[in-house]
PyMOL Python script that loads the backbone (N, CA, C, O; Angstrom):
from pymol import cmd

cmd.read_pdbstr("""\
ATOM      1  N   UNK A   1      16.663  29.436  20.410  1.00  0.00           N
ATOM      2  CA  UNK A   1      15.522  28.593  20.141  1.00  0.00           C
ATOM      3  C   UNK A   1      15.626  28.089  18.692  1.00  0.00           C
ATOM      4  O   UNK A   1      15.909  28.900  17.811  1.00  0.00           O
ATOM      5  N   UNK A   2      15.438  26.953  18.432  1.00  0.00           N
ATOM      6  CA  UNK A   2      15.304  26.700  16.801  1.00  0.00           C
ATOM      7  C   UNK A   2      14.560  26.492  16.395  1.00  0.00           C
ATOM      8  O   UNK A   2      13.509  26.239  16.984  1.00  0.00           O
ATOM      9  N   UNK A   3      14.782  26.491  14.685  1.00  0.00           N
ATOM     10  CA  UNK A   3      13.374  26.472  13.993  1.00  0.00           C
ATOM     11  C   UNK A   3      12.295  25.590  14.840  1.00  0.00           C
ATOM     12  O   UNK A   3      11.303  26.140  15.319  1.00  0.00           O
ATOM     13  N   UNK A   4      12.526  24.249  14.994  1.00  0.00           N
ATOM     14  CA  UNK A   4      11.000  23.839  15.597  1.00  0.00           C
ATOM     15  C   UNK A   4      10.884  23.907  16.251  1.00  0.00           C
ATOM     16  O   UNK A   4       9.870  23.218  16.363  1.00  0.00           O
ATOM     17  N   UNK A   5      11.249  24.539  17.898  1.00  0.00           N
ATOM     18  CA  UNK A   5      10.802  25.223  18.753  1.00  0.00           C
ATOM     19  C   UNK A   5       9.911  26.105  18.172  1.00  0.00           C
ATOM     20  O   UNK A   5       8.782  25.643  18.009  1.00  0.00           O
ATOM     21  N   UNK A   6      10.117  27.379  17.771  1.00  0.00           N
ATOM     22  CA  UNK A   6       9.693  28.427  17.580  1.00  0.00           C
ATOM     23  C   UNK A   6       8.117  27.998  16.803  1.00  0.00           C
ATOM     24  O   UNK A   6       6.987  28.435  17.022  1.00  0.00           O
ATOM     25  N   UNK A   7       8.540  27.115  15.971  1.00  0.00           N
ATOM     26  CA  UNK A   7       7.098  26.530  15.212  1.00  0.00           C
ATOM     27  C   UNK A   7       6.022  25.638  15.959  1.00  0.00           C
ATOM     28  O   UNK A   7       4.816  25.584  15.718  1.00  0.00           O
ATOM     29  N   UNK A   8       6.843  24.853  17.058  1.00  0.00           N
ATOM     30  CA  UNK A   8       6.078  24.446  18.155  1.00  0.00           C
ATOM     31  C   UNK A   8       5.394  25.827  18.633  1.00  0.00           C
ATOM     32  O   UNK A   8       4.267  25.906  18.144  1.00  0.00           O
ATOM     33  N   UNK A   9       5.678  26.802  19.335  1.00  0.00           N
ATOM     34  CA  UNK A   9       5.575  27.619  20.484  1.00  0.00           C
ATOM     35  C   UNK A   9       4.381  28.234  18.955  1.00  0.00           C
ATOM     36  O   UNK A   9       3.267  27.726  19.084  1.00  0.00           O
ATOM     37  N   UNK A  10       4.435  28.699  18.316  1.00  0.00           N
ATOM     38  CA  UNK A  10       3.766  29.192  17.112  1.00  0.00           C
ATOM     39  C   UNK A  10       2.277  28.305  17.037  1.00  0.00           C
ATOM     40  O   UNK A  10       1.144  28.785  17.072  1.00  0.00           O
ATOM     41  N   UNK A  11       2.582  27.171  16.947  1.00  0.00           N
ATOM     42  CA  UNK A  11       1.623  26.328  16.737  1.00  0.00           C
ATOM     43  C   UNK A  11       0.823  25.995  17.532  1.00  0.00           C
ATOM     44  O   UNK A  11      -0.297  25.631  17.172  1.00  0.00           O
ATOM     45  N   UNK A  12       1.256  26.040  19.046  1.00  0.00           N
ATOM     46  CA  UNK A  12       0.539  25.630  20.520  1.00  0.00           C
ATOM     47  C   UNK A  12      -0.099  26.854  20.504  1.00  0.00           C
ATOM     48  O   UNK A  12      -1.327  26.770  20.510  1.00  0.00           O
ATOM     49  N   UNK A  13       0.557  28.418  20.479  1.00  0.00           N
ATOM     50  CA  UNK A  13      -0.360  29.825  20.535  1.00  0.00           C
ATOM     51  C   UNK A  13      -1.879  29.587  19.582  1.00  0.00           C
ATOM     52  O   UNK A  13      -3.009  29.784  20.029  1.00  0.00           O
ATOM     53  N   UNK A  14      -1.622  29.228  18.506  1.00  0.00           N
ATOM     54  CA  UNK A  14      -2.845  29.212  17.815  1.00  0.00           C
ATOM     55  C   UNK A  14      -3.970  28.120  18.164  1.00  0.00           C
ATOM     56  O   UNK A  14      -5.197  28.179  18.229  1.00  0.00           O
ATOM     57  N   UNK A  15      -2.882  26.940  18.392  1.00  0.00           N
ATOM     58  CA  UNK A  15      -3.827  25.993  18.525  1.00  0.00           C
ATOM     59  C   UNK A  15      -5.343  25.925  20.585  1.00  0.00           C
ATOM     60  O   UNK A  15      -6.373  25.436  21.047  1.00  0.00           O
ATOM     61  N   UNK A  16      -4.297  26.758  20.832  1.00  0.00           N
ATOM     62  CA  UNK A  16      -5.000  27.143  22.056  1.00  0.00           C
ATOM     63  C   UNK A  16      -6.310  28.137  22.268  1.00  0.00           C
ATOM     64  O   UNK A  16      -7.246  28.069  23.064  1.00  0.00           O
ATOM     65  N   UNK A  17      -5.981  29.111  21.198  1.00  0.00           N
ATOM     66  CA  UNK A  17      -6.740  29.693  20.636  1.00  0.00           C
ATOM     67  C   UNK A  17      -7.785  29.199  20.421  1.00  0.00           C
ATOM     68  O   UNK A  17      -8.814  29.382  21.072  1.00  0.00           O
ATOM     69  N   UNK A  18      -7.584  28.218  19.074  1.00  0.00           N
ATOM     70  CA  UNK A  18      -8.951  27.665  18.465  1.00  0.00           C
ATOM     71  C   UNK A  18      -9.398  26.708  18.797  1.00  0.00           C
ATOM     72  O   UNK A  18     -10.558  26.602  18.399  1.00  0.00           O
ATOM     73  N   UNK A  19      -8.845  25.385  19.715  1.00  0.00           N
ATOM     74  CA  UNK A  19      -9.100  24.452  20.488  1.00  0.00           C
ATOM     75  C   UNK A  19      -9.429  24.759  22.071  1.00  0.00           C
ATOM     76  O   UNK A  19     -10.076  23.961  22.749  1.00  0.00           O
ATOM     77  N   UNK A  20      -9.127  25.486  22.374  1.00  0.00           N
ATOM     78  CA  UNK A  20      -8.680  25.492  24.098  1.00  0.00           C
ATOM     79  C   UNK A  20      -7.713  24.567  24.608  1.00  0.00           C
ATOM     80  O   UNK A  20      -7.934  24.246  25.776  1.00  0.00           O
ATOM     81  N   UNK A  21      -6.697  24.038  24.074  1.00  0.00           N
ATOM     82  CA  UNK A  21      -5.700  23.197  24.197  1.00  0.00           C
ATOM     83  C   UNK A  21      -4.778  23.515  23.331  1.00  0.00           C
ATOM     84  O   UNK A  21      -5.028  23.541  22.126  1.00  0.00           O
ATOM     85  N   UNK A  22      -3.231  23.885  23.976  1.00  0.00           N
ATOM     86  CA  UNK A  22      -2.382  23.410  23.107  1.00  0.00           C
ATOM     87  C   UNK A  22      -1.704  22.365  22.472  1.00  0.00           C
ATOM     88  O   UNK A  22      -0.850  22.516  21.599  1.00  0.00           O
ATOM     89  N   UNK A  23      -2.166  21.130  23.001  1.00  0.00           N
ATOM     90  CA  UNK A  23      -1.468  20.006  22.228  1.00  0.00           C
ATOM     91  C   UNK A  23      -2.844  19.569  22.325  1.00  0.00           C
ATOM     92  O   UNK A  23      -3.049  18.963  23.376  1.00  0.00           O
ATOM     93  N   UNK A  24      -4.040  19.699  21.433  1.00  0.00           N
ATOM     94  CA  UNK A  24      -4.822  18.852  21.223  1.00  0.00           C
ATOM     95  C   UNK A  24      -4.687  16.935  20.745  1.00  0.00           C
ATOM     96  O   UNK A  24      -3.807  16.438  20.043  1.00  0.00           O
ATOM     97  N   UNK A  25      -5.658  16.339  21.289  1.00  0.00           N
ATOM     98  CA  UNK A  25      -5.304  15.018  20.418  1.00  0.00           C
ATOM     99  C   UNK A  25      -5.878  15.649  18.849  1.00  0.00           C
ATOM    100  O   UNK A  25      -6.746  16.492  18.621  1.00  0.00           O
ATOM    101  N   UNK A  26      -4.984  14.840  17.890  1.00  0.00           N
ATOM    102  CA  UNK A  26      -5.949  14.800  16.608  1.00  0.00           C
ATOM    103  C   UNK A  26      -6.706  13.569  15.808  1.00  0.00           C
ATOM    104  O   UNK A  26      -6.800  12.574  16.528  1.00  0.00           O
ATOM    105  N   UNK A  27      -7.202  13.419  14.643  1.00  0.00           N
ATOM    106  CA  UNK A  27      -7.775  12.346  13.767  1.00  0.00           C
ATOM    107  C   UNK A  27      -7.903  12.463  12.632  1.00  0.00           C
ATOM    108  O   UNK A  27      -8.034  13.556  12.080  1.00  0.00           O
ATOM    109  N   UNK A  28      -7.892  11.380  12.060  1.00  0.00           N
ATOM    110  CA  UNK A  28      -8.256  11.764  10.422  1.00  0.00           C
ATOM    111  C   UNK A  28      -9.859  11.908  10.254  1.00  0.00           C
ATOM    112  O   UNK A  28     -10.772  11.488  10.965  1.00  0.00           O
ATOM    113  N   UNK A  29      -9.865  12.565   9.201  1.00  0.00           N
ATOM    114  CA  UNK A  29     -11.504  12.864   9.060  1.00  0.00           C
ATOM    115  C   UNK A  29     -11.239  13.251   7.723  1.00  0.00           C
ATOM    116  O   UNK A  29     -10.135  13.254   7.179  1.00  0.00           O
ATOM    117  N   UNK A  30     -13.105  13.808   6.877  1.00  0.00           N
ATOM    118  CA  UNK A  30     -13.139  13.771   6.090  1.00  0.00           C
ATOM    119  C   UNK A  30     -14.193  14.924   5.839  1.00  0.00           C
ATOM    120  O   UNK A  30     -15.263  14.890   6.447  1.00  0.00           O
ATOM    121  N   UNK A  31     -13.940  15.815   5.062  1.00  0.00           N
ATOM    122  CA  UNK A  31     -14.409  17.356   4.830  1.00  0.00           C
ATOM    123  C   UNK A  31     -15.670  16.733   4.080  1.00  0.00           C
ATOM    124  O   UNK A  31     -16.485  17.653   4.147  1.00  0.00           O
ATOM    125  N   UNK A  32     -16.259  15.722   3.430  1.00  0.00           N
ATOM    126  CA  UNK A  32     -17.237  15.525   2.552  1.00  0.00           C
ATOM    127  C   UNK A  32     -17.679  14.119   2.828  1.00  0.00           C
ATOM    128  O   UNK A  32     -17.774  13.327   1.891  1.00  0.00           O
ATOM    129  N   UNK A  33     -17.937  13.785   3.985  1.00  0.00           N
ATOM    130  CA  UNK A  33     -17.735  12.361   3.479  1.00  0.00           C
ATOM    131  C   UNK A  33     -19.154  11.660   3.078  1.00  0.00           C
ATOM    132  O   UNK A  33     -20.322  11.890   3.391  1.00  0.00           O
ATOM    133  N   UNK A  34     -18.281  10.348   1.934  1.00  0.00           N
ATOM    134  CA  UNK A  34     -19.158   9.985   0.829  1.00  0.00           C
ATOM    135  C   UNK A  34     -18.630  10.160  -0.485  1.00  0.00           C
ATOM    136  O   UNK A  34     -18.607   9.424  -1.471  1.00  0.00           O
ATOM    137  N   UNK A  35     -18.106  11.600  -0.204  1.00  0.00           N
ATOM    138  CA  UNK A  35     -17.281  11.785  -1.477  1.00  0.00           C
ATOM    139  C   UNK A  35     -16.147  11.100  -1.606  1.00  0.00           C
ATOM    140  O   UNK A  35     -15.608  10.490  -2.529  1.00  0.00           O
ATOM    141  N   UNK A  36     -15.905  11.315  -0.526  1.00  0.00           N
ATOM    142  CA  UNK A  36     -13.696  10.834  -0.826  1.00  0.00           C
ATOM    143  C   UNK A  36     -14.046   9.207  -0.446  1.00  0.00           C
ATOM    144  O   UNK A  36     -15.013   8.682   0.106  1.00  0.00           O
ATOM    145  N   UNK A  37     -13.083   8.802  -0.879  1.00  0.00           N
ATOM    146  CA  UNK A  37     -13.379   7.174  -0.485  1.00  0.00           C
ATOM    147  C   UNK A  37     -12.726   6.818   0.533  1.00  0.00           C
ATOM    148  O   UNK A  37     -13.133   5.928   1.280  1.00  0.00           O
ATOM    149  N   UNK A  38     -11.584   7.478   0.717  1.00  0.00           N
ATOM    150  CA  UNK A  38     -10.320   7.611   2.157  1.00  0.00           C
ATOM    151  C   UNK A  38     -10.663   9.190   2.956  1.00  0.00           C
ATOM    152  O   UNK A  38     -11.033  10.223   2.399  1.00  0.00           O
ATOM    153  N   UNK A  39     -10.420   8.982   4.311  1.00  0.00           N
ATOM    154  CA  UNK A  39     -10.371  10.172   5.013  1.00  0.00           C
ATOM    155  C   UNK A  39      -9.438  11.218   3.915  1.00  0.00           C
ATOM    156  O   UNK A  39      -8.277  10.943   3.612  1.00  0.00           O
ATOM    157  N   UNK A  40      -9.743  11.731   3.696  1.00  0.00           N
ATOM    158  CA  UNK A  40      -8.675  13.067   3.486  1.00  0.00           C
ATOM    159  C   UNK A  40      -8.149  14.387   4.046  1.00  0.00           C
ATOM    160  O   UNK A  40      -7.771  15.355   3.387  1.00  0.00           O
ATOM    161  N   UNK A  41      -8.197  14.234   5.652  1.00  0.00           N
ATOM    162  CA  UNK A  41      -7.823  15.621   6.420  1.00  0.00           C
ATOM    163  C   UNK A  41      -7.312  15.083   7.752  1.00  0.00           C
ATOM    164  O   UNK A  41      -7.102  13.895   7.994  1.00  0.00           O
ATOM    165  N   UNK A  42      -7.149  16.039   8.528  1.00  0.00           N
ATOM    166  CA  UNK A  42      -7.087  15.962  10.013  1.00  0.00           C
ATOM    167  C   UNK A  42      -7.433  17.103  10.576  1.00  0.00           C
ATOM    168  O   UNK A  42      -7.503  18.204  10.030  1.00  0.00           O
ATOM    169  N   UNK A  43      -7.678  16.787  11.828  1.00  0.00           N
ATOM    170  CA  UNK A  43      -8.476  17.867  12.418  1.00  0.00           C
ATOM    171  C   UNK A  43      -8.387  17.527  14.074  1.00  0.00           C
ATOM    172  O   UNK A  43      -8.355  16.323  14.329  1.00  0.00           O
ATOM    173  N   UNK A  44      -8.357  18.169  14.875  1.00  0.00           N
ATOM    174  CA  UNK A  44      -8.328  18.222  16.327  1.00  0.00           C
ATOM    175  C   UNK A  44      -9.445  16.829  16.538  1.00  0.00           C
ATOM    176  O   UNK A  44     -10.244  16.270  15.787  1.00  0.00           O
ATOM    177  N   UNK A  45      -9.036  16.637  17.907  1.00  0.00           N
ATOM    178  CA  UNK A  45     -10.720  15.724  18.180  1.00  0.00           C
ATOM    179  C   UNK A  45     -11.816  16.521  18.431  1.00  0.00           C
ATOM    180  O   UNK A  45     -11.555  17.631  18.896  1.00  0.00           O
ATOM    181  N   UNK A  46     -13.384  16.151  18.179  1.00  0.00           N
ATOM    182  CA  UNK A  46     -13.964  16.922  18.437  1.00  0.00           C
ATOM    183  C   UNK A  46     -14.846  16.449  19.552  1.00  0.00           C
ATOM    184  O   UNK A  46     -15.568  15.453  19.504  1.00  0.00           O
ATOM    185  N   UNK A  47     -14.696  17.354  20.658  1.00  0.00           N
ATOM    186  CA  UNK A  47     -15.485  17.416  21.817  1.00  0.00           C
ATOM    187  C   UNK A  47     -16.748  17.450  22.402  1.00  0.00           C
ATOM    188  O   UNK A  47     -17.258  17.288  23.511  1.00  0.00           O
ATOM    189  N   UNK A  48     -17.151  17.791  20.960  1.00  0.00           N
ATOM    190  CA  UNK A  48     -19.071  17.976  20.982  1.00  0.00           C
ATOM    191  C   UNK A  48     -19.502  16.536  21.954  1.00  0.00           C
ATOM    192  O   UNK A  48     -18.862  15.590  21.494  1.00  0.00           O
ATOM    193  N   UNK A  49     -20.071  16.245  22.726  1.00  0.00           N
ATOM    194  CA  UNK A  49     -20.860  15.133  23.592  1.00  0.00           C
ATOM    195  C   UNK A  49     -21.468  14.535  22.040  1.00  0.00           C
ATOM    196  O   UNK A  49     -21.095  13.434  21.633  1.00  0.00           O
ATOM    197  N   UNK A  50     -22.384  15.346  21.289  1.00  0.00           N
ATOM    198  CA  UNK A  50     -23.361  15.128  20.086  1.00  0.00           C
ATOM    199  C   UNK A  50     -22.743  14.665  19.170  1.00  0.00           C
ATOM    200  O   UNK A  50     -23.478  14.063  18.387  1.00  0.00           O
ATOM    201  N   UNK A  51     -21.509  14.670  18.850  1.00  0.00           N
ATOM    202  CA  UNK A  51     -20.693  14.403  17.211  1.00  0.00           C
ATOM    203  C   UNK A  51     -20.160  12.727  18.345  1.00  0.00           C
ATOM    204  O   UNK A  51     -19.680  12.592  19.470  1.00  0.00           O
ATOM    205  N   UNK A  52     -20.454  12.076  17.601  1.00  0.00           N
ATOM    206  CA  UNK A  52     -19.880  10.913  17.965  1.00  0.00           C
ATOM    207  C   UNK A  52     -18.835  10.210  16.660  1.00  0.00           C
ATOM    208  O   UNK A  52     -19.146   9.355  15.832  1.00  0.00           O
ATOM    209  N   UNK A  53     -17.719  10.818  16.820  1.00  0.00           N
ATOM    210  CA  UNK A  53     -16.963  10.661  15.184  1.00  0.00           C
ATOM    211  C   UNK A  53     -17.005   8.927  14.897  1.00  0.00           C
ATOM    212  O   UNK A  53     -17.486   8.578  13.819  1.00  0.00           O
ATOM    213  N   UNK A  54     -16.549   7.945  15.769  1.00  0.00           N
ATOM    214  CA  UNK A  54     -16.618   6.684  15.384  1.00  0.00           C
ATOM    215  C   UNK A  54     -17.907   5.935  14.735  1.00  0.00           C
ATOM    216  O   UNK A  54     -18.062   4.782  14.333  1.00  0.00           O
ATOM    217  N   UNK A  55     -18.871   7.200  14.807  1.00  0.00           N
ATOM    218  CA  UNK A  55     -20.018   6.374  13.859  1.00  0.00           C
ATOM    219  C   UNK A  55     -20.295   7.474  12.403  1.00  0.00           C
ATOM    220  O   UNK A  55     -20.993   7.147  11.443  1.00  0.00           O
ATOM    221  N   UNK A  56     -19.623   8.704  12.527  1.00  0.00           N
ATOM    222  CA  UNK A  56     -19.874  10.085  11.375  1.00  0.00           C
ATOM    223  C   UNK A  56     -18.073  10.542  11.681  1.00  0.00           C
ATOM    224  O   UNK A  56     -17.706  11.377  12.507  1.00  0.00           O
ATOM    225  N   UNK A  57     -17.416   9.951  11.015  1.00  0.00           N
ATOM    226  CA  UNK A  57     -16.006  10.662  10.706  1.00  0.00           C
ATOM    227  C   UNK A  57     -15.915  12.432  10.174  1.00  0.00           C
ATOM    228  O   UNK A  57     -14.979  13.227  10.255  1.00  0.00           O
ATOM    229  N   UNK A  58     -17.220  12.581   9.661  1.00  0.00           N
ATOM    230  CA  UNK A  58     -16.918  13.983   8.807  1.00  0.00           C
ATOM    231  C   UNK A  58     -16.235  14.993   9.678  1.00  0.00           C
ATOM    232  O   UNK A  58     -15.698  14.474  10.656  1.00  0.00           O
ATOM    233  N   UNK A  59     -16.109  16.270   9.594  1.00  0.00           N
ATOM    234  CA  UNK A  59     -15.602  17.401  10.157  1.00  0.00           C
ATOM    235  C   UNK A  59     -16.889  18.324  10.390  1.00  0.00           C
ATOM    236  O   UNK A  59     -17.632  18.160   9.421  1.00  0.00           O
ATOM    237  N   UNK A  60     -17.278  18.967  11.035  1.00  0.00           N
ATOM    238  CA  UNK A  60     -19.049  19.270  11.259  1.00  0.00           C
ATOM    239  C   UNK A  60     -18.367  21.024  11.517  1.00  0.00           C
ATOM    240  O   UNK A  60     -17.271  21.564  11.360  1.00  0.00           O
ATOM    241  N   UNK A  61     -19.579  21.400  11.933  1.00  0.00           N
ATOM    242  CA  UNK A  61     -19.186  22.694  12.741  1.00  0.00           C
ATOM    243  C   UNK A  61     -18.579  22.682  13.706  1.00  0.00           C
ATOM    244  O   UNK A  61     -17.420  23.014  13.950  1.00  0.00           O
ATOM    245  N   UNK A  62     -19.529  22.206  14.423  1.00  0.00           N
ATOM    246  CA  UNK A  62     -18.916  21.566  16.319  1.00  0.00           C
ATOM    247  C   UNK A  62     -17.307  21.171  16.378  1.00  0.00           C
ATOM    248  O   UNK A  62     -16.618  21.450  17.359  1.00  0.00           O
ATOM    249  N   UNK A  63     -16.809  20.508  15.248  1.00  0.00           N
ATOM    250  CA  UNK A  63     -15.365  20.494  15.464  1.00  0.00           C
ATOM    251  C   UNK A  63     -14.657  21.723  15.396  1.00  0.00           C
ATOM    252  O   UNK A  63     -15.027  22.654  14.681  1.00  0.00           O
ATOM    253  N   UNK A  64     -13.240  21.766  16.415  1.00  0.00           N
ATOM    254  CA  UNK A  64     -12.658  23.169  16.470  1.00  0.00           C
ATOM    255  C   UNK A  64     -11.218  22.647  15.109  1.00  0.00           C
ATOM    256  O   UNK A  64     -10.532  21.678  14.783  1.00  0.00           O
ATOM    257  N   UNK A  65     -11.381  23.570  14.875  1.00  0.00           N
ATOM    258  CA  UNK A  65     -10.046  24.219  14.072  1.00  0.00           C
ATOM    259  C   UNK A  65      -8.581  23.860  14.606  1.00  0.00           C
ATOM    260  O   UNK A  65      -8.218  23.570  15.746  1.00  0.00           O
ATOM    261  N   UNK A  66      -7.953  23.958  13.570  1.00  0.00           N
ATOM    262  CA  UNK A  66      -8.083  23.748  12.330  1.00  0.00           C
ATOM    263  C   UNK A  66      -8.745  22.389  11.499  1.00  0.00           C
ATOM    264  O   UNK A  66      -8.673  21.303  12.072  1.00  0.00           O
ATOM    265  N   UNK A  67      -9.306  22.455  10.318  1.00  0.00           N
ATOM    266  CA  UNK A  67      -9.656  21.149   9.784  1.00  0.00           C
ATOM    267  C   UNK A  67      -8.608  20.992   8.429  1.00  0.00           C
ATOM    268  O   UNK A  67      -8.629  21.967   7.678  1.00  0.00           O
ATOM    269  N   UNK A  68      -7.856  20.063   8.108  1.00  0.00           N
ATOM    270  CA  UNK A  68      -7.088  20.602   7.109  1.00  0.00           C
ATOM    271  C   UNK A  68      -6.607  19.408   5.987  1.00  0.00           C
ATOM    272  O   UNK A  68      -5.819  18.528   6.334  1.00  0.00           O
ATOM    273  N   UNK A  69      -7.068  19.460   4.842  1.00  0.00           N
ATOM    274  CA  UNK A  69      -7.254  18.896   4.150  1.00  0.00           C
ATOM    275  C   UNK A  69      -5.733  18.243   2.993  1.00  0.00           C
ATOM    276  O   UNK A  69      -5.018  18.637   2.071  1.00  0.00           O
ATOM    277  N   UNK A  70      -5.924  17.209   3.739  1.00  0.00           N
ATOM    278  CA  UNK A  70      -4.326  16.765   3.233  1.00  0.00           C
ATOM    279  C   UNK A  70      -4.070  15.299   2.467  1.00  0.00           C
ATOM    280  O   UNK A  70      -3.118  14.590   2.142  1.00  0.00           O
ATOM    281  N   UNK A  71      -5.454  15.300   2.390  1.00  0.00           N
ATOM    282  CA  UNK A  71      -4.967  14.040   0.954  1.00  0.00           C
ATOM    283  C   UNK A  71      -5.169  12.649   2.024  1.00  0.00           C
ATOM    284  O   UNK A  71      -5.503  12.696   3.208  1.00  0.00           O
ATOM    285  N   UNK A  72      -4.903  11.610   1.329  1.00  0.00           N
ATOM    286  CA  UNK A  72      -5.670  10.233   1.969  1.00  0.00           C
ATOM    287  C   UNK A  72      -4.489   9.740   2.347  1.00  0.00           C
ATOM    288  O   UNK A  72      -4.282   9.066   3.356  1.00  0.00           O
ATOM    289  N   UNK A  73      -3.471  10.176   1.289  1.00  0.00           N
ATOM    290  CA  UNK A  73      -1.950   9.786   1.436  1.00  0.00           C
ATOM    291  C   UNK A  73      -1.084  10.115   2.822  1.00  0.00           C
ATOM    292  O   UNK A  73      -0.214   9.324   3.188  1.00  0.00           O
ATOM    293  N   UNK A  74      -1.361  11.273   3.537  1.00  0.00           N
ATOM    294  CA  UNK A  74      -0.699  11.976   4.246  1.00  0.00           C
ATOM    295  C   UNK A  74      -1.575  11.892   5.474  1.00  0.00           C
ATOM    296  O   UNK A  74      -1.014  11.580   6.524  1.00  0.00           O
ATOM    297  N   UNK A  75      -2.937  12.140   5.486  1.00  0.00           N
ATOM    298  CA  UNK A  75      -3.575  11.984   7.094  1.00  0.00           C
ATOM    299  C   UNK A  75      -3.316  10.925   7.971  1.00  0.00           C
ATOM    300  O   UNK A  75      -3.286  11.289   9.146  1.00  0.00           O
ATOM    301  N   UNK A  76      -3.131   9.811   7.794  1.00  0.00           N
ATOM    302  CA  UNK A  76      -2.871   8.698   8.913  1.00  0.00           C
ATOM    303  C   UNK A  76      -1.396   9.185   9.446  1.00  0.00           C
ATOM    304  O   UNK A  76      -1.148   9.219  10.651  1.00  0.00           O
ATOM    305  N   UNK A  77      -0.430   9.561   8.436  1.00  0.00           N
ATOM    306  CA  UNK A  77       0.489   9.896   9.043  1.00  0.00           C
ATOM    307  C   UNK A  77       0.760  11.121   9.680  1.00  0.00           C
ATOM    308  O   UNK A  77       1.567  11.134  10.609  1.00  0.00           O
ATOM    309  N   UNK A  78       0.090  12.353   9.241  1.00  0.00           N
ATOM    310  CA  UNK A  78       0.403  13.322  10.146  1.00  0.00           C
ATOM    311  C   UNK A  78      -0.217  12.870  11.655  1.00  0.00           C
ATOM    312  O   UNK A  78       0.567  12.915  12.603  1.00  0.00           O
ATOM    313  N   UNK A  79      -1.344  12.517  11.848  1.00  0.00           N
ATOM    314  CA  UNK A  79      -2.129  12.363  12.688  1.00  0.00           C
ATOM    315  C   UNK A  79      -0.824  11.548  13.720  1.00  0.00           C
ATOM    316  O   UNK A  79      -0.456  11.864  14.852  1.00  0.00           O
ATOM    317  N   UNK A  80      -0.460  10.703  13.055  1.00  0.00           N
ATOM    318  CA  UNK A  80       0.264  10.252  14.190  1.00  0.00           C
ATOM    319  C   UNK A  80       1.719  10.742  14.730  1.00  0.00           C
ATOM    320  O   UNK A  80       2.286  10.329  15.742  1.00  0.00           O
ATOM    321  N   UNK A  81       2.175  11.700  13.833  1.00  0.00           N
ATOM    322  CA  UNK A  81       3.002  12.536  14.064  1.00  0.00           C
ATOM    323  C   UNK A  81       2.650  13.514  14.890  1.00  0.00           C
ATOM    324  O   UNK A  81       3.414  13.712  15.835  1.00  0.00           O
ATOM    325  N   UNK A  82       1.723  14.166  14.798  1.00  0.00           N
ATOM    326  CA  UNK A  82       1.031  15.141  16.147  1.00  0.00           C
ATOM    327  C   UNK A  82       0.912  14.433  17.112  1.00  0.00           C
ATOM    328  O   UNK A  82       1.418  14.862  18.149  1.00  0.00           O
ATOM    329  N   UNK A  83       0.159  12.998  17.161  1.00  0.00           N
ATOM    330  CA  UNK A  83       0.014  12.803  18.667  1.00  0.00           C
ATOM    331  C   UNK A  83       0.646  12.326  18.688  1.00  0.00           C
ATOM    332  O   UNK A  83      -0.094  11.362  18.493  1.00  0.00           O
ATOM    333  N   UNK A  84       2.021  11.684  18.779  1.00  0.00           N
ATOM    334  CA  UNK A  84       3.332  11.280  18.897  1.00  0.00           C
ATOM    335  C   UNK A  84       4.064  12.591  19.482  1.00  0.00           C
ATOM    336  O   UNK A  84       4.734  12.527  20.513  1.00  0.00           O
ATOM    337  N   UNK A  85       3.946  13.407  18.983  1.00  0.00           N
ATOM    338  CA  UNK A  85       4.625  14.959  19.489  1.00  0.00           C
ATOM    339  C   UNK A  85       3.493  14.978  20.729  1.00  0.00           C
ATOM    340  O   UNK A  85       4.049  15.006  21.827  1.00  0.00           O
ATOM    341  N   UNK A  86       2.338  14.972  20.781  1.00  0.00           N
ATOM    342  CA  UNK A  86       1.764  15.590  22.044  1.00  0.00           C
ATOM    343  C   UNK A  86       1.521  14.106  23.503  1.00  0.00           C
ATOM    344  O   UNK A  86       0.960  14.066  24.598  1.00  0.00           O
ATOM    345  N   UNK A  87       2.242  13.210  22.729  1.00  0.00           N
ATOM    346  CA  UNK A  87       2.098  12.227  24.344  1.00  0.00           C
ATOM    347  C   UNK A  87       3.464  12.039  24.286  1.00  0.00           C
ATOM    348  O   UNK A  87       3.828  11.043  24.912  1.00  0.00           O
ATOM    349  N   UNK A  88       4.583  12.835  23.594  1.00  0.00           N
ATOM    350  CA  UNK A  88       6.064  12.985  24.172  1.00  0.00           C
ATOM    351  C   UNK A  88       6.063  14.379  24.806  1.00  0.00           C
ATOM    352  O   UNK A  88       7.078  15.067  24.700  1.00  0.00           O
ATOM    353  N   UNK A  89       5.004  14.832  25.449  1.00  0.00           N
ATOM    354  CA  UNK A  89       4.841  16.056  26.421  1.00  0.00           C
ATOM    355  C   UNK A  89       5.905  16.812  25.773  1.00  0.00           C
ATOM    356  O   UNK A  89       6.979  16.777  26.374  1.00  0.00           O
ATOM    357  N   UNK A  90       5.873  17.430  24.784  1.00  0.00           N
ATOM    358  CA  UNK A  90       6.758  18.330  24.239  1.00  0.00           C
ATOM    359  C   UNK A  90       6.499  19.944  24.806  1.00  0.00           C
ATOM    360  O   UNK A  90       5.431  20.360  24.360  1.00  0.00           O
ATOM    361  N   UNK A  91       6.920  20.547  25.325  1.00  0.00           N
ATOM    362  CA  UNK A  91       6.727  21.835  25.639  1.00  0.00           C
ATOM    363  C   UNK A  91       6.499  23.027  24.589  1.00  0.00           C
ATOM    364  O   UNK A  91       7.601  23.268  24.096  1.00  0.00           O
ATOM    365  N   UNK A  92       5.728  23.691  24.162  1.00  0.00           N
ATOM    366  CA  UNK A  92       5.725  24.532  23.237  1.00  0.00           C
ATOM    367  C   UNK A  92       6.711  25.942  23.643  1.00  0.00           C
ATOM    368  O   UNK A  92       6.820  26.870  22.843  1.00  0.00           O
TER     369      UNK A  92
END
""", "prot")
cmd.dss("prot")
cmd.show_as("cartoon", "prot")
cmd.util.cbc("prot")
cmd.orient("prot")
């Protein structure tokens, strides 16, 4: 198995955990928002019926884990690097 296997299979265990999905979709979001002027994170989608992110981007409770704070520079692109990995049905 190689390194990113193993970090896949690593990453789907947890993420199943704290999502109920292992390849969650994700998004950019924003741990404060108001403060930051750009999203600065990503974070799973959040499922709440109640959080309607396209009108409140923030990260709330109701969103599952991880939320992870990566700069304004880097969220559009991880984001699309995860779901690029999870609609190439990658197997963990």
């Amino acid at each position: 198995m190689s390194a990113l296997d193993d970090a896949r299979r690593r990453a789907a265990e947890f993420l199943q955990r704290s999502t109920g999905n292992d390849r969650p979709e994700w998004r950019v979001t924003y741990t404060e928002y108001g403060v930051h002027d750009e999203a600065n994170a990503i974070a799973p989608v959040c499922t709440d019926p109640d959080h309607l992110a396209s009108e409140d981007p923030t990260a709330f409770e109701c969103c599952p884990e991880p939320i992870i704070d990566v700069g304004p520079e880097l969220a559009e692109y991880l984001v699309a690097l995860l779901n690029a990995d999870r609609e190439a049905g990658e197997q963990p």
